[in-house]
C-alpha positions in Angstrom: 0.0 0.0 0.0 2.8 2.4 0.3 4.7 1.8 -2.6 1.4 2.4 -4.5 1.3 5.8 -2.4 4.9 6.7 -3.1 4.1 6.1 -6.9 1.2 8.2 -7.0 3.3 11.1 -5.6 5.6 10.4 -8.1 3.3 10.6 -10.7 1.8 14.0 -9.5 4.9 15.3 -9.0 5.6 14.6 -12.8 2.6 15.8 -14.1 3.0 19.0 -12.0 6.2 19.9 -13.6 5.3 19.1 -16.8 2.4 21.4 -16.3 4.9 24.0 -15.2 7.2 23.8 -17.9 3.9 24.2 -20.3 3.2 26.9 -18.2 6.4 28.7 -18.9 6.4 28.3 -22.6 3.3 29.6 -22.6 3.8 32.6 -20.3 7.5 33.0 -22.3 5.4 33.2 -26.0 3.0 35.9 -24.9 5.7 37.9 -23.2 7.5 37.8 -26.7 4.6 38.7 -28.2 3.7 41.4 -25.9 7.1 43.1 -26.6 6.0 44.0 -30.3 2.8 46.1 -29.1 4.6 48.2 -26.4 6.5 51.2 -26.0 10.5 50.9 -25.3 10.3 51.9 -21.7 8.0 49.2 -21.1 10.0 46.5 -22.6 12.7 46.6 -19.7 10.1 45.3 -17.3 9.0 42.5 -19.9 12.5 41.4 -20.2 13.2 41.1 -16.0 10.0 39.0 -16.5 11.6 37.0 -18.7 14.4 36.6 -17.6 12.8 35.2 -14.0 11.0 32.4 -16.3 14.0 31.3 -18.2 16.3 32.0 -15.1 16.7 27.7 -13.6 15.9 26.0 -16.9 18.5 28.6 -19.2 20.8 31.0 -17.4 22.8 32.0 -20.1 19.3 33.3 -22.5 18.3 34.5 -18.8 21.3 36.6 -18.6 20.6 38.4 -22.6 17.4 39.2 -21.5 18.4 40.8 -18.1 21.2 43.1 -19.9 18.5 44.3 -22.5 16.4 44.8 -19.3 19.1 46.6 -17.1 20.2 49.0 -20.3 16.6 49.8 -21.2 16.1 50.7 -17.4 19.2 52.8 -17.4 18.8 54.4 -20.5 15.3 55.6 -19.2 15.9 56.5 -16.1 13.5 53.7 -14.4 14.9 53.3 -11.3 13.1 50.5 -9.8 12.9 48.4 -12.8 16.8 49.1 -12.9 17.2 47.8 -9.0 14.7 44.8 -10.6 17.2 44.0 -13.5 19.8 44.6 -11.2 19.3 42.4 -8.7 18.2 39.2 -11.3 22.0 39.9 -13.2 23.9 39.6 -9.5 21.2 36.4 -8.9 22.6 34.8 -12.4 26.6 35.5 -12.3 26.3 33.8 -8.7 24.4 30.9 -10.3 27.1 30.8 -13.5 29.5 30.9 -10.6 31.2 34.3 -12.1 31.6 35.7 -8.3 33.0 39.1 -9.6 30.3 40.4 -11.5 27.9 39.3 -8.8 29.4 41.1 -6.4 29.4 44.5 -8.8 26.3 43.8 -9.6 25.1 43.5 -6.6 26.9 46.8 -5.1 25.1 48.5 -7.3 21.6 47.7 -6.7 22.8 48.6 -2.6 23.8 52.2 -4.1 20.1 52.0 -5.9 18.3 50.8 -2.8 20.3 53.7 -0.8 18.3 56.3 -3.1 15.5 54.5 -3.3 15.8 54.2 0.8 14.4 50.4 0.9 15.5 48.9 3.6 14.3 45.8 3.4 15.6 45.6 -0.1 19.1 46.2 1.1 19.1 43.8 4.0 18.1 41.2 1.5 21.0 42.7 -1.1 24.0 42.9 2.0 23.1 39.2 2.6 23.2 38.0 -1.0 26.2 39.9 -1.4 27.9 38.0 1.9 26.7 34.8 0.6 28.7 35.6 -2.4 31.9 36.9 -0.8 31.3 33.4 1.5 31.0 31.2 -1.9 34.2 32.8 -3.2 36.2 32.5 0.6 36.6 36.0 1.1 35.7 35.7 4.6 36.3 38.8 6.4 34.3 40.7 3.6 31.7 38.0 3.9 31.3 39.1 7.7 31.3 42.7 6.8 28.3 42.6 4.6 26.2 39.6 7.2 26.8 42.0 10.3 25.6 45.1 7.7 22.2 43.2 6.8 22.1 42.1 10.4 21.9 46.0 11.5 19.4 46.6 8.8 17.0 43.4 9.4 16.9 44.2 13.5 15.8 47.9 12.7 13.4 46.6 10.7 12.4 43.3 12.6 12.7 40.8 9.6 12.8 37.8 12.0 13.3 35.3 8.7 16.7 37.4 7.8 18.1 37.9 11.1 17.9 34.0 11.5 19.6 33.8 7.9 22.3 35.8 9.3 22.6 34.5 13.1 23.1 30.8 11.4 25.6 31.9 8.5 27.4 34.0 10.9 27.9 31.5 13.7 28.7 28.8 11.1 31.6 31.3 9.9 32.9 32.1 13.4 32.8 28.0 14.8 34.9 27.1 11.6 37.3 29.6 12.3 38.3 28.3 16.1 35.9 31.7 17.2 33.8 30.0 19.4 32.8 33.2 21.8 31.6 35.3 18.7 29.9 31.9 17.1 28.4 31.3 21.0 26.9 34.8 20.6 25.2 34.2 16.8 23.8 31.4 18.3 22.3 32.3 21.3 20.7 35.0 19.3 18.9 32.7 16.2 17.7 30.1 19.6 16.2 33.1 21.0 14.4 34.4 18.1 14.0 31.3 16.7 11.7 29.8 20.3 9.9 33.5 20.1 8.7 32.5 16.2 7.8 29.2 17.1 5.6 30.3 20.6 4.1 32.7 18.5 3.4 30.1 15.5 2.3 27.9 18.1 0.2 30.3 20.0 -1.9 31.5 16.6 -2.5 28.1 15.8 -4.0 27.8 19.0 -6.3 30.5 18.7 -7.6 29.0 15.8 -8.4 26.2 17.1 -10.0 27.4 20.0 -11.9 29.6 17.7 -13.1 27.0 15.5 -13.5 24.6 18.3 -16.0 27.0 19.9 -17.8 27.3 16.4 -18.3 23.9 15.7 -19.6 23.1 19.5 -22.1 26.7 19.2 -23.2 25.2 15.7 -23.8 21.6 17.6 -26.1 23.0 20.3 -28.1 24.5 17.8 -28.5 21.8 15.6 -29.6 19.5 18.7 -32.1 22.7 20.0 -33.5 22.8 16.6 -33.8 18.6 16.5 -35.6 18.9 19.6 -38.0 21.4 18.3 -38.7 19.4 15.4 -39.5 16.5 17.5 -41.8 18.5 19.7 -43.7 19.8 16.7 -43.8 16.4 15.5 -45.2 15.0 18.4 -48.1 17.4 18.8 -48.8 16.8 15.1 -48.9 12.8 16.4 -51.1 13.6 18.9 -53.9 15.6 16.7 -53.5 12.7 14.0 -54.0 10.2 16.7 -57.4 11.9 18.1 -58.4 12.4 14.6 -58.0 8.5 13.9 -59.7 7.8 17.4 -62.9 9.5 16.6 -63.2 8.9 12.7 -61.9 4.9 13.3 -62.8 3.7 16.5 -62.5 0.6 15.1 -58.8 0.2 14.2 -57.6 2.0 17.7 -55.6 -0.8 18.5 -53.4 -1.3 15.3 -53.0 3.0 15.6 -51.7 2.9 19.2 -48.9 0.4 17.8 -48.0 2.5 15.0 -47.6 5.8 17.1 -45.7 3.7 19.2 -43.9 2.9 16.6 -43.0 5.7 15.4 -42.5 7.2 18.6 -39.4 4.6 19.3 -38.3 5.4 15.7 -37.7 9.1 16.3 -36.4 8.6 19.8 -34.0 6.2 18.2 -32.4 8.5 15.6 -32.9 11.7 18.2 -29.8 9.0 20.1 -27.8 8.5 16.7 -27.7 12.3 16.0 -26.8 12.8 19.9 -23.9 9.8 19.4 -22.8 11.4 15.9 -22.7 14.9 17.7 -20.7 13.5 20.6 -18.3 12.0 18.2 -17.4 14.4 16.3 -16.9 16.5 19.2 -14.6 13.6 20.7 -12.3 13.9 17.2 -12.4 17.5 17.0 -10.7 17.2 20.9 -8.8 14.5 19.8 -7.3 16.8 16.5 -6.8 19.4 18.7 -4.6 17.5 21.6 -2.8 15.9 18.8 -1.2 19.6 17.4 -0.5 20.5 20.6 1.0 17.7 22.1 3.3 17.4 18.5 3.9 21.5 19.2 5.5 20.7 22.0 7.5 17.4 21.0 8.7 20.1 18.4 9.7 21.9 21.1 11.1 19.2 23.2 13.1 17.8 20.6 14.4 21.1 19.3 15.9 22.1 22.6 17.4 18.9 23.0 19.2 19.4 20.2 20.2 22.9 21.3 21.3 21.6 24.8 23.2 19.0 23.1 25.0 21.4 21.2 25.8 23.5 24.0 26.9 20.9 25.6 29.4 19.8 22.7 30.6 23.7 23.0 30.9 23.4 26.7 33.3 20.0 26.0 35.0 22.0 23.7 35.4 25.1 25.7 36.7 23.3 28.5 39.2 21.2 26.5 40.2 24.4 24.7 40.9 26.0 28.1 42.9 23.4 29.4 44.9 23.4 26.5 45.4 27.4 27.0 46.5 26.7 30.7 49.1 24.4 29.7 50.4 26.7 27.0 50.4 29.4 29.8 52.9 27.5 31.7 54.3 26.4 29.1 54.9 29.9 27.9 55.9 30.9 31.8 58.7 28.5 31.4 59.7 30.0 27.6 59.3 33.7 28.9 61.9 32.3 32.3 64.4 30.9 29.3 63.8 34.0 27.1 64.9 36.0 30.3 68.3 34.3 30.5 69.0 34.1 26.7 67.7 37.8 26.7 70.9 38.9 29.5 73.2 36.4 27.1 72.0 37.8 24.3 72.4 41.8 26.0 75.8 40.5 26.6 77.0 39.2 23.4 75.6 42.4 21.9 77.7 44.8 24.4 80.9 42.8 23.4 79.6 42.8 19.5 79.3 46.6 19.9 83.0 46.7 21.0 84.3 44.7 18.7 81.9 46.5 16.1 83.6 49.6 16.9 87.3 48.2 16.6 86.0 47.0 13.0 85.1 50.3 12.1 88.2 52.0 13.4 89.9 49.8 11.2 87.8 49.7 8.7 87.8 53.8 8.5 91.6 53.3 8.5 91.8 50.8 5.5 89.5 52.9 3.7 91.1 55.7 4.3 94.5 54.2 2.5 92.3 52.9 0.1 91.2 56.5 -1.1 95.2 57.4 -0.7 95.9 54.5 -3.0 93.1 56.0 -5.7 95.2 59.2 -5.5 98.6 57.4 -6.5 96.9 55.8 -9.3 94.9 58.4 -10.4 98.3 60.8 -10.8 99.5 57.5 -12.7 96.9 57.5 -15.4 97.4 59.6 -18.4 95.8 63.6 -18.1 93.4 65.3 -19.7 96.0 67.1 -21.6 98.2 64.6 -22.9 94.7 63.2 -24.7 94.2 67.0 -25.8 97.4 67.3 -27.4 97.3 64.1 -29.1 93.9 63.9 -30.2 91.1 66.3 -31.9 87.9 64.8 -30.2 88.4 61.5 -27.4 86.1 60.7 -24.4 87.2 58.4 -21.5 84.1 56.5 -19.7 85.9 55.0 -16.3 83.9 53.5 -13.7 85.8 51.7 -11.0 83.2 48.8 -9.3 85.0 49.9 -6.1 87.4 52.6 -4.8 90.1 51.9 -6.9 90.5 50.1 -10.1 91.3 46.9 -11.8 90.9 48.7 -15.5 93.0 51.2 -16.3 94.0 53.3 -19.4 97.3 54.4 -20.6 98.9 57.2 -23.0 101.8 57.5 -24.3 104.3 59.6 -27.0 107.5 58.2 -28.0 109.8 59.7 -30.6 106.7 60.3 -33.7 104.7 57.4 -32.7 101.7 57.0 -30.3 100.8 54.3 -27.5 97.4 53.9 -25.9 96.2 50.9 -24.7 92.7 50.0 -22.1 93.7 47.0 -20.0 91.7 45.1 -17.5 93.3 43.1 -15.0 92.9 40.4 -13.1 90.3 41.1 -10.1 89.1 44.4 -9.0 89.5 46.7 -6.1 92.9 46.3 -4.4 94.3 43.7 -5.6 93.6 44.7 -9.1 94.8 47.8 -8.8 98.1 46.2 -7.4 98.7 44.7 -10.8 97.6 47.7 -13.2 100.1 49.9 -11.1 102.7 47.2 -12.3 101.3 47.0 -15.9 101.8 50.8 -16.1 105.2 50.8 -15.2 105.8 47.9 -17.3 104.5 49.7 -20.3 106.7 52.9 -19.5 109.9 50.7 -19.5 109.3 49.0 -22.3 107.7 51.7 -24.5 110.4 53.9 -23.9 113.0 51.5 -24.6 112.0 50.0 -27.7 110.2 52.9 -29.5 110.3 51.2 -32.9 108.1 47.8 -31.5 104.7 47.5 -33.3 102.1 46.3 -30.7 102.4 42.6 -30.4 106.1 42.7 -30.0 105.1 44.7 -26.5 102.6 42.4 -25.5 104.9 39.6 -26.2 107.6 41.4 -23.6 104.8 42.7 -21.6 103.5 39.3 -21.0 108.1 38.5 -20.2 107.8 40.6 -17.4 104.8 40.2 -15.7 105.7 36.5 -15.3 108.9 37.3 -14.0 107.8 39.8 -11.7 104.6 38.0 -10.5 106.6 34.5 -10.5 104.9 32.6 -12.7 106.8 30.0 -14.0 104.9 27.3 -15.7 100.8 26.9 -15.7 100.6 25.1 -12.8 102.0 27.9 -10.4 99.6 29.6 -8.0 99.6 33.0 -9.3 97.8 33.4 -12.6 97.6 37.2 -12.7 97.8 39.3 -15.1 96.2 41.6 -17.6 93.2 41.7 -20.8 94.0 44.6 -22.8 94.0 46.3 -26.5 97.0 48.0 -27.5 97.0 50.4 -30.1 100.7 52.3 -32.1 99.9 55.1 -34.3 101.8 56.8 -36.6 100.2 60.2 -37.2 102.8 60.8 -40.1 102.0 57.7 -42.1 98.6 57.6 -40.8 99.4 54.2 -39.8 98.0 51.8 -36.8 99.4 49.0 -35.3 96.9 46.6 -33.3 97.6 43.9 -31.0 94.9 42.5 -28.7 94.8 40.1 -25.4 91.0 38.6 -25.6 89.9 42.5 -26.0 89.5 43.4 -29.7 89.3 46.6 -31.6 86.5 48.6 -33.0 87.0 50.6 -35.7 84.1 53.0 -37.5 84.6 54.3 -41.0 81.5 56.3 -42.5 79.1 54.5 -40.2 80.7 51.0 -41.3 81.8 49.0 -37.6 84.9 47.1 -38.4 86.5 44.6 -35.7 90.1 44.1 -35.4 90.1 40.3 -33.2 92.4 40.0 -30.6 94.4 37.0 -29.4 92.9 34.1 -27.2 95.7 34.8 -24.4 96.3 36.8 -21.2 99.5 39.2 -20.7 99.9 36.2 -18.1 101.2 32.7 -18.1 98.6 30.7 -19.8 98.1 27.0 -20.8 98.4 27.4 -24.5 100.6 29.9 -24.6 101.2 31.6 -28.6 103.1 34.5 -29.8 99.9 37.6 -30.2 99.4 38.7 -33.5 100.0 42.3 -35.3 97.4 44.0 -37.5 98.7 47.1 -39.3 96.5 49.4 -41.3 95.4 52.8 -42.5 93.1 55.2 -41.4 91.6 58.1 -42.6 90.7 61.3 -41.1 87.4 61.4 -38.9 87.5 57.4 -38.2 86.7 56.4 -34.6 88.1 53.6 -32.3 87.1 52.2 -29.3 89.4 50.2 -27.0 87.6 48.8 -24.1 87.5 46.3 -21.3 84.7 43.8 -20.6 82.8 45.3 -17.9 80.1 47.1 -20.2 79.3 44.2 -22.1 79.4 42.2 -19.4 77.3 43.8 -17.0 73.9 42.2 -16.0 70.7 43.9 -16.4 67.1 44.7 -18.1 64.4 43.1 -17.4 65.4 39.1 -17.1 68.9 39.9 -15.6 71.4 39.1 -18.4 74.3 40.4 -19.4 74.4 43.2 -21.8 76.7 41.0 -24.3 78.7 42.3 -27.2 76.1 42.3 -29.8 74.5 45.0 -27.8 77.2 46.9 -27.6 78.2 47.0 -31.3 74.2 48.2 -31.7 75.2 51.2 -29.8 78.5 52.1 -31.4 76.3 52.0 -34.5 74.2 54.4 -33.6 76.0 57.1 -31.4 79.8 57.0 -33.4 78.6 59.9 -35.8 77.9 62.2 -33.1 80.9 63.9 -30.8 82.6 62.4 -28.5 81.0 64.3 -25.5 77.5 63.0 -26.5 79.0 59.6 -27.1 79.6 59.2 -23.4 76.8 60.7 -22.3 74.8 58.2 -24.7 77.0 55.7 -23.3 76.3 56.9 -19.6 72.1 56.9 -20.2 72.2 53.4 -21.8 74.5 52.0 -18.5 72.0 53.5 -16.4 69.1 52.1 -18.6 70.3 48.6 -18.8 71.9 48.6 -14.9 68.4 49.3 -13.3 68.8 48.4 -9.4 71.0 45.8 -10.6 74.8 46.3 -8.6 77.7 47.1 -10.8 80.1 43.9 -11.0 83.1 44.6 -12.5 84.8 47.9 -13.4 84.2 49.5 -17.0 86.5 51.5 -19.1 85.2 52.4 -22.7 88.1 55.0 -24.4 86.9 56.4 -27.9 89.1 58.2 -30.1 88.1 60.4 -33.6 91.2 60.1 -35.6 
């Protein structure tokens, strides 16, 4: 009997829905329909209503619909129709799951329902738009906008929302470990939750009574009017009786037994309608006992779920204070070892202040010979005049990485012939400019003593007397120092140029045409592959440029994926600035460092010297 119950349901249930989807087709066609006949104002509303048919069966045709409804609304200034359209777009984004434009959406129609001054519209909005900020885990705006709606909805009384909002916001606050502020939510929505129900209960009541009180006034009066009835038809009896008696004397006997008769029938159903009245009576009592004793099983049960709840958060409260105690003295005991590492730690700090101070001192001093040294080998490099002298247009870009150098260039004018050179040595800082002080020297002795050499045969004695001087007998020894550099002789007579190169080659620019003397693949140093480097002589005309440079430009890491700037680069920007003087070369060269460089540190020193023949 109850599966046939169950299917009959079932069956309802299906023809219900079928009717409703009928229904909607039906309601969808005329509203199409109805669109053609009216003016374009009107239309907006016609589209929200569509839109609310279409909404759980097509969301994305019940999104169209809404936007023509929303920009119809705006466009005419219909303000309610716009909060309307509004409100179903922030509805649909939160059903496609597009949490974004719900929430804008749904910020707007707030700023709408601010205007409009509905407040019941924007408790309703502040909790839709929590729900939202909830769905997408933005918790703490998800709070904000609940506690807003709350503040709204308890002006207003609007018992249903502030129940919406006591159960999402304790829900919120027990998953987050926040079980004073979830305590709080929930003592509220148990409060105004037992006042709904007493009053539910207490209408229902009233009802009852009232219809009990009906039904018993309506009984009496039935039963006054059956016994009325039966009075009148007893008299009638009696004058039918005394009628018989006189006209048929004859047949008294057999009319005694029918108004006997009769008189047992009527008693007899006057006792049915009494029983019947009674009855019903009984089940109306019986109905009534029933809702009240399931009211208050209602009742019953939902406070014992509420006690056992409380109870639960009274476990947990308890076991959560424990565990607090224990971390107290367990943080008594950290705080007592944080003491004693604290007065270790003063300690320590008082003697690392001390020595921090001797470090300075020291420091200061070293620097301060440091800055001496940069002095000595400043006065060593070549001056502004000798390049002057030489030269019709030059520029020198020198940028030590620290106070002194590891690069340095070098100028000098034997007999009719000119040597410059841009070396880089081994290292930077100190020790590097250890080394270029002895390559300078170097260079003087043997520049001045062999004034006829073209530029590999001084490299090749350079690289004599560094080994000697540094002790570097074979490859294996410990001290591999020594010196890059391009070496250039010129011969302003002849207009002649001798090139020799260790690993840094020579750039020359002839009517915008960059032309690259190579240099040899060894070191002014001991080396494992030691080779003899090789001369290149050639002509030049009047107005070429050369650059002679060390590696730290190209070198240099920067831009945006930290590389190095690399050679290729670097012959780009000859390319473009070697037409212009020499001064605006540098400062080309200068705003393209800076460019490339960034906040990126400076990691080796960079020497770029460029000469217009």
């Amino acid at each position: 009997m109850f599966r046939i119950r169950i299917a009959i349901i079932l069956l309802l249930a299906i023809s219900v829905t079928s009717i409703s989807k009928t229904s909607a087709q039906k309601d969808t066609a005329s509203l199409i329909n109805l669109l053609e006949t009216i003016g374009e104002p009107e239309k907006a509303q016609v589209y929200c209503q569509l839109a609310e048919i279409v909404m759980l069966t097509n969301v994305k045709i019940a999104l169209d619909y809404a936007d023509k409804a929303y920009k119809i609304a705006k466009q005419y200034n219909n303000t309610k129709c716009l909060i309307h359209a509004t409100d179903i777009l922030a509805n649909l984004h939160l059903l496609n799951n597009n949490l974004k434009k719900s929430e804008d959406y749904y910020l707007e129609e707030i700023k709408l329902l601010e205007t409009e001054k509905d407040s019941f519209g924007l408790a309703l909005s502040y909790y839709n738009l929590g729900k939202a900020n909830y769905v997408s885990n933005k918790i703490r705006k998800a709070i904000k906008y609940f506690e807003t709606s709350q503040q709204i909805a308890s002006k207003r009384n609007l018992l249903d929302l502030i129940l919406k909002n006591n159960e999402i916001l304790f829900t919120i606050h027990y998953n987050e470990g926040k079980y004073k502020d979830a305590f709080f939510y929930f003592k509220d929505y148990v409060k105004i939750k037992d006042s709904t129900i007493l009053t539910k209960q207490k209408n229902e009541y009233e009802v009852l009574m009232r219809n009990f009180s009906y039904a018993i006034d309506t009984a009496q009066e039935k039963l006054q009017a059956k016994d009325e009835a039966l009075m009148r038809k007893d008299s009638t009896l009696s004058v039918l009786s005394l009628q018989k008696d006189t006209l048929e004397e004859v047949s008294k006997a057999q009319g005694e037994e029918i108004k006997t008769l009769n008189y047992e029938k009527a008693y007899q159903q006057q006792l049915i309608d009494k029983q019947r009245m009674q009855r019903n009576f009984l089940v109306t009592i019986s109905i009534f006992v029933l809702f009240l004793l399931f009211g208050l099983y209602s009742r019953f049960l939902f406070k014992k779920k509420a006690n056992a709840q409380l109870l639960i958060q009274n476990n947990m409260i308890t076991q959560q204070k424990e565990e607090i105690e224990a971390q107290r003295d367990n943080l008594e005991e950290l705080n007592h070892e944080l003491e004693q590492q604290k007065e270790e730690i003063i300690a320590q700090r008082d003697e690392l202040q001390d020595q921090k101070l001797i470090i300075e001192h020291k420091n200061d001093n070293i620097t301060a010979s440091i800055r001496y040294a940069k002095r000595i080998q400043t006065a060593a490099l070549p001056s502004v005049t000798m390049f002057e002298n030489f030269f019709k247009d030059y520029f020198i870009l020198f940028k030590p990485r620290d106070i002194v150098s590891g690069d340095f260039y070098w100028l000098k004018k034997v007999e009719n012939r000119i040597f410059v050179t841009v070396a880089d040595c081994t290292g930077h800082g100190v020790p590097g400019a250890f080394v270029s002080m002895l390559g300078i020297s170097m260079l003087n002795e043997v520049c001045s003593r062999n004034p006829h050499w073209n530029a590999a045969q001084v490299l090749n004695q350079l690289r004599i007397l560094i080994k000697t001087s540094l002790n570097q007998n074979d490859t294996d020894s410990d001290s591999k120092d020594g010196m890059d550099m391009a070496l250039c002789v010129i011969e302003p007579e002849t207009k002649t140029i001798h090139f020799s190169g260790a690993n840094n080659p020579l750039f020359l620019v002839r009517d915008n045409e960059l032309m690259i003397y190579k240099a040899s693949r060894n070191p002014v140093a001991v080396y494992i592959k030691e080779h003899d480097f090789e001369n290149y002589t050639f002509k030049y005309q009047e107005n070429d440029m050369i650059y002679l440079f060390s590696d730290g430009f190209p070198d240099q890491f920067g831009g945006s994926d930290a590389q190095k700037y690399k050679i290729s680069r670097f012959k780009t920007l000859i390319s473009e600035i070697n037409r212009q003087n020499c001064s605006l070369q540098m400062q080309a060269m200068e705003k393209e460092l800076l460019r490339w460089m960034g906040n990126t540190d400076q990691i080796d020193d960079i020497t770029v010297l460029g000469i217009r023949l």
